[in-house]
GUTI-589904 format. One record per residue: x negated, y, z negated of N, C-alpha, C, CB in turn. Coordinates in steps of 0.001 Angstrom, whole numbers, padded with zeros to 6 digits. Each point is the difference from the previous one (the first is absolute). Glycine has a CB too. Layout:
! GUTI-589904
R     npx     npy     npz    capx    capy    capz     cpx     cpy     cpz    cbpx    cbpy    cbpz
R       X       Y       Z       X       Y       Z       X       Y       Z       X       Y       Z
...
***
This chain:
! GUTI-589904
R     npx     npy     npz    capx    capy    capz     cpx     cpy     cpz    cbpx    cbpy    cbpz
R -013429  029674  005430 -000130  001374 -000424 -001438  000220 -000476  002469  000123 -000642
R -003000  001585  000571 -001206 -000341 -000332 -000155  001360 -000935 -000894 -001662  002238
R  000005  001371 -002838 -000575  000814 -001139  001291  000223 -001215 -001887  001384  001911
R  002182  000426 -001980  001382  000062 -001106  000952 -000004  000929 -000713  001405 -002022
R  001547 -001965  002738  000764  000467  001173  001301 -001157 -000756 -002156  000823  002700
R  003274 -000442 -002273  001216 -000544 -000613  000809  000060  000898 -000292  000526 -002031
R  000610 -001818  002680  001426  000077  001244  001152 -000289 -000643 -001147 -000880  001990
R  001980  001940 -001780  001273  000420 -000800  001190 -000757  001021 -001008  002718 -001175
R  002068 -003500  000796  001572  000323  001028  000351  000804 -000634  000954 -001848  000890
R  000172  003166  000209  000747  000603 -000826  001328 -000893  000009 -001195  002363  000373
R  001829 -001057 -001520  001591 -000614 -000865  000444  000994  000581 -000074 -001119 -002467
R  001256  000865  003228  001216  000709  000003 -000141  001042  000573  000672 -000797 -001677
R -001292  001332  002462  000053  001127  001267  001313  000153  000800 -002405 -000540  000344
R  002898  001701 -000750  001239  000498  000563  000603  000349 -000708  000095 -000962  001333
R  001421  000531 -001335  001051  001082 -000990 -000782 -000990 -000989  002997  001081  001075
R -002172 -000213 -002236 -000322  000025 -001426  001219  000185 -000394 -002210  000815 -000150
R  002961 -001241 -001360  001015  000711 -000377 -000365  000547 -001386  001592 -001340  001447
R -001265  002587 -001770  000211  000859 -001321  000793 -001072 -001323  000387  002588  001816
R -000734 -002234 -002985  000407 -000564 -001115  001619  000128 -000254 -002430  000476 -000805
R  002877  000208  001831  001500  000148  000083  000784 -000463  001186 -000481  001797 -001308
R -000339 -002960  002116  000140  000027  001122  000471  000410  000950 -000394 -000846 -000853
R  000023  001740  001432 -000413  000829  001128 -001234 -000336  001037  000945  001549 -001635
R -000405 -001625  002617 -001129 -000746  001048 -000697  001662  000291  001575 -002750  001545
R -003241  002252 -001400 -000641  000732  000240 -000486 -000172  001738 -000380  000101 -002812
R  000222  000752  003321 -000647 -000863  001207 -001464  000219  000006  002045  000201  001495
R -002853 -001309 -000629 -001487  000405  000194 -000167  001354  000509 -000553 -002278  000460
R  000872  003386  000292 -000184  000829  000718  000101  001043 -001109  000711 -001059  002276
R -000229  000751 -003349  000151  001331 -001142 -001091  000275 -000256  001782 -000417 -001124
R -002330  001820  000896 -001177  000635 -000643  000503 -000257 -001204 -000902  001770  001499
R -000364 -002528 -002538  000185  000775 -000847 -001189  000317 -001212  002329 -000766  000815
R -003279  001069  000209 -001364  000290 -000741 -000838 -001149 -000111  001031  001661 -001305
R -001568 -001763  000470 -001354 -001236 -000136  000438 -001018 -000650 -001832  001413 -000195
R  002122 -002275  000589  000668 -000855 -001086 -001446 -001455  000468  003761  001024 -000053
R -003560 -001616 -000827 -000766 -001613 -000398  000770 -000575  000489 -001028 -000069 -001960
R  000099 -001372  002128  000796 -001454  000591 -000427 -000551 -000590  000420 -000104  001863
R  000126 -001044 -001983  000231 -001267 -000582 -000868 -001186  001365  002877  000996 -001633
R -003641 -002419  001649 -000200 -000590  000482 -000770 -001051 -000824  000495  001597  001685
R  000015 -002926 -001200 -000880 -000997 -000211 -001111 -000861  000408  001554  000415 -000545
R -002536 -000159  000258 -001628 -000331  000149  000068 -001407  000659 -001025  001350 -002277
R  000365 -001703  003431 -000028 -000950  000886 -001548 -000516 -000646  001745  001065  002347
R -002497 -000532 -001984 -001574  000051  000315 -001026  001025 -000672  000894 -000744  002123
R -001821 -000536 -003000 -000631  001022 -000566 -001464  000011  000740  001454 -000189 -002330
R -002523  001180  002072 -001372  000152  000590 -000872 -000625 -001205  000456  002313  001616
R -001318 -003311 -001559 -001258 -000100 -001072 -000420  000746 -001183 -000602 -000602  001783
R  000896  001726 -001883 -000529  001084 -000810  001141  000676 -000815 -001863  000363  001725
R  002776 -000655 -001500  001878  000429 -000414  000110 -000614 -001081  001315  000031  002129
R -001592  000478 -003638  000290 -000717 -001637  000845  000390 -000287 -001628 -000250 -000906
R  002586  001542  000615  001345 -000550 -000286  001000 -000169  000855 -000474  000783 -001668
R  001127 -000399  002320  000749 -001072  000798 -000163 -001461  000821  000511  002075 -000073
R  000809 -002735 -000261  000144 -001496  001075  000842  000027  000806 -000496 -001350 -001367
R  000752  000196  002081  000619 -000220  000655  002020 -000346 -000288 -002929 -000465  000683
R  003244  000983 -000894  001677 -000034  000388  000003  001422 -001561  001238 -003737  001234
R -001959  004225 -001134  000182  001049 -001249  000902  001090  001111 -002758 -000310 -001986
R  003681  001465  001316  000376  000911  000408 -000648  001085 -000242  001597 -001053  000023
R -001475  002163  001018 -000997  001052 -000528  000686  001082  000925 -002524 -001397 -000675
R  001941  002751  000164  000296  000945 -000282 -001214  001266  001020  001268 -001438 -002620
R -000583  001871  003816 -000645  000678  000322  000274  000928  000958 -000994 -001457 -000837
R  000428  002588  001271  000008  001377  000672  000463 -000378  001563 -002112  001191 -001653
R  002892 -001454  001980  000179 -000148  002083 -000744  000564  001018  002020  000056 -000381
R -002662  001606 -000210 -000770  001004  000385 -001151 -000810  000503  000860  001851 -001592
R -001596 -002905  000462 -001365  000188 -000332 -000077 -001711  000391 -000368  002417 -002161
R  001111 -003031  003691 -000252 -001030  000410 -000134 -000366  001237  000718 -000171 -001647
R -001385 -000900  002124 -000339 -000458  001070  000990 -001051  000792 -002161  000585 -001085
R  002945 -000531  001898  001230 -001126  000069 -000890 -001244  001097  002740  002099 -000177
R -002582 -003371  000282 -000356 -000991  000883  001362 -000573 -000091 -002646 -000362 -000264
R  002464 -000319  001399  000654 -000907  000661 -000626 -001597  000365  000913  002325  000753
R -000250 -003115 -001445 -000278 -001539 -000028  000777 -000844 -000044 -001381  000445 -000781
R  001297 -001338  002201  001009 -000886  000284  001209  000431 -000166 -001304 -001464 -000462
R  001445  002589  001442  001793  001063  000176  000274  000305 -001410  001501 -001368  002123
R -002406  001521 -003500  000609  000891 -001057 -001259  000637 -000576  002192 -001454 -000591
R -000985  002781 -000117 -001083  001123  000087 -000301  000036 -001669  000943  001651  002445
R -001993 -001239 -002704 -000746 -000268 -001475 -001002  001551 -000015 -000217 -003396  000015
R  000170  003392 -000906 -001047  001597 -000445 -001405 -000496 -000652  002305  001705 -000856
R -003067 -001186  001380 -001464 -000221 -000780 -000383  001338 -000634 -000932 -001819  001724
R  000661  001416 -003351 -000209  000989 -000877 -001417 -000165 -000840  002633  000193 -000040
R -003155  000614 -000136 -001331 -000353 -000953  000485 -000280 -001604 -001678  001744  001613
R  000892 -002510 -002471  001036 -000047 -001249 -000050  001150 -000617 -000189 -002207 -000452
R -000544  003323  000637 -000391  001438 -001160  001536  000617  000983 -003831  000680 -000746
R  004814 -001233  001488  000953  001363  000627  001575 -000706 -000694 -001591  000901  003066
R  001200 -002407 -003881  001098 -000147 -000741  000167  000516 -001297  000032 -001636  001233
R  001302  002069 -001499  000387  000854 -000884  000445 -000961 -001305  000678  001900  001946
R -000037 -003032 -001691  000440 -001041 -001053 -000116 -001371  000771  001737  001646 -001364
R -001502 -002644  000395  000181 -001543  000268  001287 -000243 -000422 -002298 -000748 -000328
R  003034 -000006  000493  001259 -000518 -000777 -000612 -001759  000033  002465  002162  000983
R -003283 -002583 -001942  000095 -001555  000261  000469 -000291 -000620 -001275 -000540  000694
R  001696 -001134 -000098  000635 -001075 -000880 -000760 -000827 -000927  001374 -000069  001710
R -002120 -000278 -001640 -001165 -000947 -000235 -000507  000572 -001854 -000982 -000231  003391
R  001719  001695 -003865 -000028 -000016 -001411  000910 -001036 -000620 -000571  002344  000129
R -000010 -002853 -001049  000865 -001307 -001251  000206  000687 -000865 -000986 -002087  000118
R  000808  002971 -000701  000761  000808 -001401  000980  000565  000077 -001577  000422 -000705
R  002592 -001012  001900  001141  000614 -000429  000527  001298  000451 -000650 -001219 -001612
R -000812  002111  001613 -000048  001651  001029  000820 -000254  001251 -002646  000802 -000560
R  002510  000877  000969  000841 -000365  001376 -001170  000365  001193  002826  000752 -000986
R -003754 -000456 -000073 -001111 -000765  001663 -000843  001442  000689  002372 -002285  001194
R -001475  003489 -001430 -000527  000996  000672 -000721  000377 -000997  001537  000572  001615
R -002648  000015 -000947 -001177  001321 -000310 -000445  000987  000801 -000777 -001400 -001076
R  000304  002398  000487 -000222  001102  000986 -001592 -000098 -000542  002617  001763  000360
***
């Protein structure tokens, strides 16, 4: 990777289910919503995020590749919205915005 650039896998593309479970399907509109993905690859210049961190970002505002038959998103780090890492020891649960 090079410069701020961040190769994302996505999580869970397709149905979804509601907090009451109810299957959602992928094909539902339902406005702008965020994704969820975990960071493969970072670029030289990329200080806060790492590698197996989760993160938080716009679907709109990405670039999709394809490598070795799976598909991954390349994002600059200024278009992530949060981190969810593990790698905090105090106990936190890791996210920041």
């Amino acid at each position: 990777m090079l410069h701020d650039r961040v190769l994302v896998a996505l999580e869970g593309e397709g149905e979804r289910r509601s907090g009451g479970g109810i299957v959602i399907p992928a094909t539902a509109s339902v406005g702008r919503r965020l994704a969820w993905g975990t960071v493969v690859a970072v670029g030289h210049n990329v200080r806060q995020v790492e590698v197996d961190d989760r993160v938080l970002f716009d679907p709109e505002e990405r670039a999709e590749v394809e490598v070795q038959a799976k598909d991954y998103v390349v994002l600059r780090e200024r278009d992530i919205h949060a981190v969810a890492a593990a790698r905090v020891s105090d106990g936190q649960t890791g996210l920041y915005l």
